[in-house]
TORNUPA-70610 format. One line per field, with one value per residue: x, y, z of N, C-alpha, C in turn; residue in three letters. Coordinates in Angstrom, 1 decimal. Layout:
% TORNUPA-70610
n.u = X,...;
n.v = Y,...;
n.w = Z,...;
ca.u = X,...;
ca.v = Y,...;
ca.w = Z,...;
c.u = X,...;
c.v = Y,...;
c.w = Z,...;
r = ala,...;
END
This chain:
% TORNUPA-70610
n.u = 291.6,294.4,295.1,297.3,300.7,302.7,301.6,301.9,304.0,306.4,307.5,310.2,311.4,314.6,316.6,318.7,318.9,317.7,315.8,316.4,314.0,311.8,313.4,313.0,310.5,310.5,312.0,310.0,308.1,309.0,310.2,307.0,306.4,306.5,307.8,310.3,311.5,314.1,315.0,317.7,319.7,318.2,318.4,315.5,312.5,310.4,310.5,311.7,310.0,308.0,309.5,310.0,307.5,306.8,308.7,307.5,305.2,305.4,306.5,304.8,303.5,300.3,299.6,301.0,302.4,303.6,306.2,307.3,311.2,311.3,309.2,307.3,306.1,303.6,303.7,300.8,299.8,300.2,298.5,296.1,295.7,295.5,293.6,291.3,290.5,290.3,290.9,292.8,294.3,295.5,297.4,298.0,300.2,301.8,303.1,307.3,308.1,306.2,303.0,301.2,299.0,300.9,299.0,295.9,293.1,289.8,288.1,286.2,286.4,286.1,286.8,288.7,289.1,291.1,292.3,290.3,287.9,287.9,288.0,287.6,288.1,287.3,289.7,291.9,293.9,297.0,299.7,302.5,304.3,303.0,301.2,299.2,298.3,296.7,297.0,295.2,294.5,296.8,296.8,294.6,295.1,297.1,295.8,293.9,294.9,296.7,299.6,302.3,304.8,308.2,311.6,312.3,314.6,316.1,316.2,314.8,312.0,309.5,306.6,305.3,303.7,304.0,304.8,305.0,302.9,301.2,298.2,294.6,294.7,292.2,293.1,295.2,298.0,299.1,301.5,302.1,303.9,305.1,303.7,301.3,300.5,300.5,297.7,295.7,295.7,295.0,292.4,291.2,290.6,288.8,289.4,288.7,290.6,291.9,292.0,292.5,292.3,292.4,294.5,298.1,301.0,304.1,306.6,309.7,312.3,313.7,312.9,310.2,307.2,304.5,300.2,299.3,300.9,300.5,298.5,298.8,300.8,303.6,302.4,300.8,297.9,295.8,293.7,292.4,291.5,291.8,291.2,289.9,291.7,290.5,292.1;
n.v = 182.4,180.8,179.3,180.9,180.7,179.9,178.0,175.3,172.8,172.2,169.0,167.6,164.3,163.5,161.3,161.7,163.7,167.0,168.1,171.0,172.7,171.7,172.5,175.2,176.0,175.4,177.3,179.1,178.3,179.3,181.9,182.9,182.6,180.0,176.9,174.9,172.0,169.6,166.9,164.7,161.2,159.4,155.7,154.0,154.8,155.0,154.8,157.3,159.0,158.9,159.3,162.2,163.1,162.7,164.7,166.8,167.2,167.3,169.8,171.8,171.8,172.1,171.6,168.8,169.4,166.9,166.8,165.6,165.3,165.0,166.3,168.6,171.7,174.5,177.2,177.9,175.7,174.3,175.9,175.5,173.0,173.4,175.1,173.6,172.5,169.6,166.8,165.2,164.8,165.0,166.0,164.8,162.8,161.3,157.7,157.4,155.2,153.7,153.2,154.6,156.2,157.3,156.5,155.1,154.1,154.0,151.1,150.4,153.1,154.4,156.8,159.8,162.9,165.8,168.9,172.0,170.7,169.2,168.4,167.9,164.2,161.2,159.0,155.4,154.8,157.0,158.1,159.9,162.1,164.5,165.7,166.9,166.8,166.5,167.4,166.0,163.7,162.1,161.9,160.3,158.3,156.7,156.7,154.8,153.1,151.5,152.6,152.2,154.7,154.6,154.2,155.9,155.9,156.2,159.1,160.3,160.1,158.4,157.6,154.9,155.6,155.3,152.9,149.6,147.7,144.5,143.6,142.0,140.4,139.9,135.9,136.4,138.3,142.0,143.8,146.6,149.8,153.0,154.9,154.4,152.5,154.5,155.4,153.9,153.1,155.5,155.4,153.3,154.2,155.8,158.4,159.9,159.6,162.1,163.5,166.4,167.5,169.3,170.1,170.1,168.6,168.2,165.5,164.6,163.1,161.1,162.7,165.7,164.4,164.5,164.7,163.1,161.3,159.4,158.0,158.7,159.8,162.2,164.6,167.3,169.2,171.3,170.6,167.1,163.6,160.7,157.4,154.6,151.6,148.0,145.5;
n.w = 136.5,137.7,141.1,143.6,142.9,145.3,146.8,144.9,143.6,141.3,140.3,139.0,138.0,137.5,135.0,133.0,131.3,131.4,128.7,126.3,125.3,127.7,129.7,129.0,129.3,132.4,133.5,132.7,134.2,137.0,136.6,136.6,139.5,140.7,142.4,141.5,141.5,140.5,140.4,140.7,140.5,141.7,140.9,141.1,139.6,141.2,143.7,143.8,142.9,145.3,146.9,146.4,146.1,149.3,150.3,149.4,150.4,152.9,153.5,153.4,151.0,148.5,146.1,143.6,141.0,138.4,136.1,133.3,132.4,129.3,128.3,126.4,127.4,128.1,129.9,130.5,130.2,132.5,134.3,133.1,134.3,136.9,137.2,136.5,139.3,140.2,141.8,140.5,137.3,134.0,131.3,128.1,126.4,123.8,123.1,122.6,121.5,120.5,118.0,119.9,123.0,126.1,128.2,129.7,128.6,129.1,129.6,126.6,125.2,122.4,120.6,121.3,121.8,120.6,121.8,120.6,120.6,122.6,125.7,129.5,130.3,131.6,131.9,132.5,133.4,134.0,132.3,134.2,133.1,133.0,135.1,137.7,140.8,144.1,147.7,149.1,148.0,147.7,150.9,150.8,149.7,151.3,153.5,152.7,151.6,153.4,153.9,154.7,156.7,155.7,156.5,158.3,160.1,159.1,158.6,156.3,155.9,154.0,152.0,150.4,147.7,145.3,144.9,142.9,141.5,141.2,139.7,139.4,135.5,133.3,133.0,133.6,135.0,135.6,135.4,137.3,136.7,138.2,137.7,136.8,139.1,140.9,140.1,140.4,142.6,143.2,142.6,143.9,145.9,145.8,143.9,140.3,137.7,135.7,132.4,130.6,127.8,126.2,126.0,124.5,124.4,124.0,123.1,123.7,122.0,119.2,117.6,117.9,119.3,119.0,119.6,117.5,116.7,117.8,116.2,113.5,110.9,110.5,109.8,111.4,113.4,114.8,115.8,117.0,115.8,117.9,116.9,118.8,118.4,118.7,120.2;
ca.u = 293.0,295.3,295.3,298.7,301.8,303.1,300.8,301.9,305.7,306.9,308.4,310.5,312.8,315.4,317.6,319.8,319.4,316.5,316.2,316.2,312.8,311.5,314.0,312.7,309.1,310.6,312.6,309.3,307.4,309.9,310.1,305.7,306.8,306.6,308.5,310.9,312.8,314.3,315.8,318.8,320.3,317.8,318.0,314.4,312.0,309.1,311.2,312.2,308.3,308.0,310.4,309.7,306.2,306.5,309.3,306.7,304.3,306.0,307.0,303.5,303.0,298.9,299.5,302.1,302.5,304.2,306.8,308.9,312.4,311.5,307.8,307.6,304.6,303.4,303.2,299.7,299.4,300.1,297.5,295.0,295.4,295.3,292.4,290.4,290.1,289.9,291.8,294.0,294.2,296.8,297.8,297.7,301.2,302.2,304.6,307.9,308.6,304.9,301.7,299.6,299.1,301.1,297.5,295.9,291.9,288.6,287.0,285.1,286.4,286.4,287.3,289.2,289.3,291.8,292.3,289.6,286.5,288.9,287.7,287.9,287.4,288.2,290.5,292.0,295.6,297.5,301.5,303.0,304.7,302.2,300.3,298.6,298.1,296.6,297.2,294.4,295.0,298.0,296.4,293.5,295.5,297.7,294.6,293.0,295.9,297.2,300.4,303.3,305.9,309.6,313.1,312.4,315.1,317.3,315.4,314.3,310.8,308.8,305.4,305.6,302.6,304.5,305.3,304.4,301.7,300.5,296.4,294.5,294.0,291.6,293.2,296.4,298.3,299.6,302.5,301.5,304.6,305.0,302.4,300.0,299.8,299.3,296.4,295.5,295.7,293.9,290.7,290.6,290.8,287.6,289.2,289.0,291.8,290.9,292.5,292.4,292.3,292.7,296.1,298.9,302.2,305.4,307.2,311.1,312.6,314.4,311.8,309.5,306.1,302.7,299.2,299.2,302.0,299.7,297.8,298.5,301.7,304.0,301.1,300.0,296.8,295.3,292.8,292.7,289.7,291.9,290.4,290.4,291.1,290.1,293.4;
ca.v = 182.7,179.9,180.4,181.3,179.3,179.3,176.5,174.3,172.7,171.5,167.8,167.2,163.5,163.7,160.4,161.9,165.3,168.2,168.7,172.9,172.7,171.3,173.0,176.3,175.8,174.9,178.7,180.6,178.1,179.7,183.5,183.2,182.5,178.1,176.4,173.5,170.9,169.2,165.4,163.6,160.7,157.9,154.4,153.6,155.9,154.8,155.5,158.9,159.7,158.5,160.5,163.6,163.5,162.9,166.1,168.0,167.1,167.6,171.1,172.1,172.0,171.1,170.6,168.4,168.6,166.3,167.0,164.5,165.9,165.3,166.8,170.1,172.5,175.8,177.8,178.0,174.2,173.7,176.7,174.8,171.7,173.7,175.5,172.3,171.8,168.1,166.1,164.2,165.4,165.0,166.1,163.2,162.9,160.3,157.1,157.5,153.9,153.0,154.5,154.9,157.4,157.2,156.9,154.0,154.6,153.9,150.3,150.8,153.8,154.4,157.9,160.9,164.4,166.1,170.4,172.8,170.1,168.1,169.1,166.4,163.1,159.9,157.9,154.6,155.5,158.4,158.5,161.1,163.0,166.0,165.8,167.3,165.9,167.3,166.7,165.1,162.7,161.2,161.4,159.2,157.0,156.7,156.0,153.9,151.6,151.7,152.5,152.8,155.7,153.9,154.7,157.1,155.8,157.4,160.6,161.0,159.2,158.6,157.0,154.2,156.2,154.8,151.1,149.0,146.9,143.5,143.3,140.3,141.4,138.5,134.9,136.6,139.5,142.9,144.3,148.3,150.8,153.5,156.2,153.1,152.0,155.2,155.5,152.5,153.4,156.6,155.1,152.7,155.5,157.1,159.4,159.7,160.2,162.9,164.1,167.6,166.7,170.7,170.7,169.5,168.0,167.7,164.0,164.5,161.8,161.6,164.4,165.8,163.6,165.1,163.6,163.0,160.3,158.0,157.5,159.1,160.3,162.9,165.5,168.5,169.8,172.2,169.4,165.4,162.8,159.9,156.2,153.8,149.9,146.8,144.4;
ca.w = 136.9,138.8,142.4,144.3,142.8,146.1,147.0,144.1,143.5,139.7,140.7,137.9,138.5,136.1,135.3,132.4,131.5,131.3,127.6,126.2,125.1,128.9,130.4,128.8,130.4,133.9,133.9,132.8,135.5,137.9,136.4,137.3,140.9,141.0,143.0,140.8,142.1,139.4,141.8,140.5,141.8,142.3,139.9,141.0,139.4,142.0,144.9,143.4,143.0,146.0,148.1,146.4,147.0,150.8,151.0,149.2,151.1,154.4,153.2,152.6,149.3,148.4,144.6,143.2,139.4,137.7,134.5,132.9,131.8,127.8,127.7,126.2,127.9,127.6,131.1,130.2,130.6,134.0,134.4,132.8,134.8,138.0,136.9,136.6,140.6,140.0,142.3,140.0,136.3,133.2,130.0,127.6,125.3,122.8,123.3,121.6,120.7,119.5,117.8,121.2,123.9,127.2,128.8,129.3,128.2,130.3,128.4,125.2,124.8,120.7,120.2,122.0,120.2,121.2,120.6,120.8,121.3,123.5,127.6,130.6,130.1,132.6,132.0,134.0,134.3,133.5,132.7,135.3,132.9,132.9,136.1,138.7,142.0,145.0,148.6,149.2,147.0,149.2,151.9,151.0,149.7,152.6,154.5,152.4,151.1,154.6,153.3,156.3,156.6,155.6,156.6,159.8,161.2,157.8,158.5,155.2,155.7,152.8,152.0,149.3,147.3,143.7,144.4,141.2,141.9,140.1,139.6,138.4,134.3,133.1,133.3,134.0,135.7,135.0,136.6,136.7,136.5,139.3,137.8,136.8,140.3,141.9,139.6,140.8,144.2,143.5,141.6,144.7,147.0,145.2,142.9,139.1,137.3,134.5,131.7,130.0,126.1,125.3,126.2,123.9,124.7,122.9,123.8,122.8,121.4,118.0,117.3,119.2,119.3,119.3,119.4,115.9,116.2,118.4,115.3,112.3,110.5,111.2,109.9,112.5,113.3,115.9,116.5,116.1,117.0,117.9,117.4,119.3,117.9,119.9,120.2;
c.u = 293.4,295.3,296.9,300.1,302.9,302.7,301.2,303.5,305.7,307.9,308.8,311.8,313.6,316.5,318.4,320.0,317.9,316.5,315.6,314.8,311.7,312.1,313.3,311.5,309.3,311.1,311.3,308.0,308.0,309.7,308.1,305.5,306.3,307.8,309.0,311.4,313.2,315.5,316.5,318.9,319.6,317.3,316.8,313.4,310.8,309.3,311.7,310.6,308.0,308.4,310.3,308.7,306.0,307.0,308.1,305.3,304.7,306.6,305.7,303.0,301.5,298.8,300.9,302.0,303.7,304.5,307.8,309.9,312.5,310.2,308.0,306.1,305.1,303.1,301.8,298.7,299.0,298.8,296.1,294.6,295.3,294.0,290.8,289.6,289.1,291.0,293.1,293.6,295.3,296.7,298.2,298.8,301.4,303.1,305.8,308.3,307.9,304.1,301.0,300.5,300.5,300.2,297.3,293.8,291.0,288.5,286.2,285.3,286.7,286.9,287.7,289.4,290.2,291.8,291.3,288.1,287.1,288.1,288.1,287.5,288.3,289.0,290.9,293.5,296.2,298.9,301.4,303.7,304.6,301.0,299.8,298.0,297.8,296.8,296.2,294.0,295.4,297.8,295.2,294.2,296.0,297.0,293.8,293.6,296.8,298.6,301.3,304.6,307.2,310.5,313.0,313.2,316.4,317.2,314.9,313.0,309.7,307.9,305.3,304.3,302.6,304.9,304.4,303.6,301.1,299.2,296.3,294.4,293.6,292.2,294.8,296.6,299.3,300.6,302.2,303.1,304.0,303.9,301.5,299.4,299.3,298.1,295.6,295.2,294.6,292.6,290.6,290.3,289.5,287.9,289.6,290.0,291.2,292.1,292.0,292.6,292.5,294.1,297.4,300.0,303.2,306.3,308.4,311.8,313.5,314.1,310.8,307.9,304.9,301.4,299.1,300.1,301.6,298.9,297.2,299.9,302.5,302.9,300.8,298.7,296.3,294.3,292.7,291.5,291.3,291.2,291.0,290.5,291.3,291.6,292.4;
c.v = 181.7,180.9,180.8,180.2,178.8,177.9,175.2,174.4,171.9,170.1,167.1,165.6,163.3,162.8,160.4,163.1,166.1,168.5,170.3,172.8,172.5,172.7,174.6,176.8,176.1,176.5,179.4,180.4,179.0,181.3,183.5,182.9,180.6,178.1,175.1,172.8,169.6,168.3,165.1,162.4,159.3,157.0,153.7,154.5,156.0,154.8,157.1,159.6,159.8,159.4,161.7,164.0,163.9,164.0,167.1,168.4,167.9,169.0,172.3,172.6,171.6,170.8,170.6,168.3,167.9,166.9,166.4,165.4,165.8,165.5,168.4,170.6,173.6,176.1,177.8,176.7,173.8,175.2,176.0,173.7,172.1,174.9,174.6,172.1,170.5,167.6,165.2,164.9,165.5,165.6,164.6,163.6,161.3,158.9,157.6,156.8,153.2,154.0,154.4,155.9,156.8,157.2,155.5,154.2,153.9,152.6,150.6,151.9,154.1,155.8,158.9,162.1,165.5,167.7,170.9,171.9,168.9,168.8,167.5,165.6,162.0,159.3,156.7,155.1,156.2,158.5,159.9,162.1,164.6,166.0,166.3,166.6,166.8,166.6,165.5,163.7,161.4,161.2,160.3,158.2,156.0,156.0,154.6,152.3,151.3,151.4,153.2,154.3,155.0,154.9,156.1,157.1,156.5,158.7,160.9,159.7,159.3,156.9,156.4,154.4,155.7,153.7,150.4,148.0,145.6,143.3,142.4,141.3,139.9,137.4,135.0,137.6,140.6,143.7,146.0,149.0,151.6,154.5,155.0,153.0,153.7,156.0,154.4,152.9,154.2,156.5,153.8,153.4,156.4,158.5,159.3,160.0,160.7,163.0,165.3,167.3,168.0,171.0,169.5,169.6,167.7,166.2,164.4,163.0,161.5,162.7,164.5,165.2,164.2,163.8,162.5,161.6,158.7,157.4,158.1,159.0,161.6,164.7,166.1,168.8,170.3,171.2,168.5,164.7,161.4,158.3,155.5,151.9,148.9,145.7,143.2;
c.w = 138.0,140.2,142.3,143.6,143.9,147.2,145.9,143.8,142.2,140.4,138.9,138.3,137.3,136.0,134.6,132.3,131.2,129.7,127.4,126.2,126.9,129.7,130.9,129.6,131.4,133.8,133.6,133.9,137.0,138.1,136.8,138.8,141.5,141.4,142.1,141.0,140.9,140.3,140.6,140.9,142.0,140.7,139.7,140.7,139.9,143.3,144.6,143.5,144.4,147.3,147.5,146.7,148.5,151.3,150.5,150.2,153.0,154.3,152.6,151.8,149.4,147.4,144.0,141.8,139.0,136.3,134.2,131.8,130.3,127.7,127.7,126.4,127.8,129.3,131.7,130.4,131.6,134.1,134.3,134.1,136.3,138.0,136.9,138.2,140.6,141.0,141.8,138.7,135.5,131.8,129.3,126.4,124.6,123.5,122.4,121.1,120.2,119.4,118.8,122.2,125.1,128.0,128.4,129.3,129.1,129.2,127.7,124.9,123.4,120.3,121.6,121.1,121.2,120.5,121.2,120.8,122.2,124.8,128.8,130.6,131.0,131.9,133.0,134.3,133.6,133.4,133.9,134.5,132.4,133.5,137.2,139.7,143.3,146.7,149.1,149.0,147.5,150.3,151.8,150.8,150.3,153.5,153.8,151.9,152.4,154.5,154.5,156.1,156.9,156.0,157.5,160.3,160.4,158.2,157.3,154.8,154.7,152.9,150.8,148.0,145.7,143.5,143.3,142.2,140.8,140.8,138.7,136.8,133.6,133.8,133.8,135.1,135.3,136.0,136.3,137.2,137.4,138.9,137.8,138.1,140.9,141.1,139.8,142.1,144.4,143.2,143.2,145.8,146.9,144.4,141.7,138.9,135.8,133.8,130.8,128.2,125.1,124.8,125.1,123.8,123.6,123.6,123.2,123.0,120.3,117.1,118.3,119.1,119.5,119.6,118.5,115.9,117.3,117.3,113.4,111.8,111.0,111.1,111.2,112.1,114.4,116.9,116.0,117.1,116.7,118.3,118.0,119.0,119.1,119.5,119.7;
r = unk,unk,unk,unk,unk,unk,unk,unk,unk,unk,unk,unk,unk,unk,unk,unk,unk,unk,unk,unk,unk,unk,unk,unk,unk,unk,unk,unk,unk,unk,unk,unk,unk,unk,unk,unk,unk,unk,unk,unk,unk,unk,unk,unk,unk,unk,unk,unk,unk,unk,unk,unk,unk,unk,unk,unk,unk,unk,unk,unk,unk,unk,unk,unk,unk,unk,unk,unk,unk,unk,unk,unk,unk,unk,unk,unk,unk,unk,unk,unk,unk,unk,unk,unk,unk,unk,unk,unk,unk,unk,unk,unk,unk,unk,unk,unk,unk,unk,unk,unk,unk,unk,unk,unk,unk,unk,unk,unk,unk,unk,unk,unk,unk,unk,unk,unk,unk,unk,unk,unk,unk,unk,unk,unk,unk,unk,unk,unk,unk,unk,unk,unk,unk,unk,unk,unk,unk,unk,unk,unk,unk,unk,unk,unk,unk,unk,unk,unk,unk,unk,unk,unk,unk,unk,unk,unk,unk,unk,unk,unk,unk,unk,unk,unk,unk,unk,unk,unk,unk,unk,unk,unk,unk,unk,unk,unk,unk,unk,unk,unk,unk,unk,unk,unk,unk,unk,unk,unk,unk,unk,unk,unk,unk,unk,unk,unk,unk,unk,unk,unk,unk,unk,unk,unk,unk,unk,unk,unk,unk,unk,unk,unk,unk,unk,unk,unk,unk,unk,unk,unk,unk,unk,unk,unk,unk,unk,unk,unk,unk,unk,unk;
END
């Protein structure tokens, strides 16, 4: 049984609209007594992370999940992933404009099984749009990337915990996207970033995206072993 949901806040940043399916989740996250905040409003979607983490934070919240406005979850989800008492932790959904995950896999990884012999497995970086994050988290980070407190003098001060970040990647470099880096941040900080592989995500899109569409056809199935091929 999940602890208290008054300890944990639904950070939803939303830059068109909430689709029904989402939406529907976020009201029965609400009807089980979670707290939702569902941000408008900002063009940078690593300054919107960014500043909502720090209000959450500063409003003492201790777990932040993450839900992007077209992933479709089961109440039962975020349950799971606050059940885990892992420090960082995701649900793993589809892309919608290619066959691979939103997830970016540990090296050599060749298979993931996803479903009912799916459980927690590392990963290196984790989209945001079905995550759990604990305070702790942001604080080490904080400390450890010695990351300053901006715009105090706005009043609305926030900790740059989602700036993109470019790392060497072999002979070149990779510019990492705002969840990327702060998976990035967090694996240098000393914590893994896991994913839950039981739990299964709907991606909306021109339909709604499952596992299955990282590496198969539009075909369903309760459980899937997805491979992994070497580029």
């Amino acid at each position: 049984m999940s602890a208290d949901p008054g300890r944990c806040v639904v950070l939803v940043p939303v830059g068109g609209h909430v689709v029904p399916e989402c939406e529907a989740g976020l009201g029965r996250l609400e009807a089980a007594g979670y707290t939702v905040r569902r941000v408008r409003g900002y063009a940078a979607i690593d300054q919107a992370r960014s500043q909502m983490a720090s209000d959450a934070l500063a409003d003492g919240f201790d777990e932040l999940v993450w839900i992007d406005s077209d992933v479709v979850f089961d109440v039962a989800d975020v349950e799971r992933l606050r059940d885990s008492d892992v420090p960082v932790v995701c649900g793993i959904y589809p892309k919608k404009d290619a066959r691979a995950l939103s997830c970016h896999l540990l090296p050599d990884t060749e298979k993931v099984h996803f479903g009912s012999h799916g459980g927690l497995v590392e990963i290196r970086y984790a989209a945001a749009g079905f995550l759990l994050t604990r305070r702790e988290v942001y604080e080490g980070i904080a400390r450890h990337e010695e990351l300053p407190v901006c715009n105090q003098r706005f009043r609305v001060p926030v900790v740059p915990y989602f700036l993109p970040l470019i790392i060497p990647d072999g002979d070149g470099s990779w510019y990492l996207g705002e969840d990327f880096a702060f998976c990035e941040r967090a694996r240098r900080s000393g914590f893994p970033i896991l994913a839950d592989t039981r739990i299964k995500l709907g991606h909306v899109g021109t339909y709604r995206y499952y596992w299955e569409d990282a590496g198969s056809t539009r075909e369903r199935y309760s459980d899937y072993e997805y491979s992994v091929w070497a580029d």
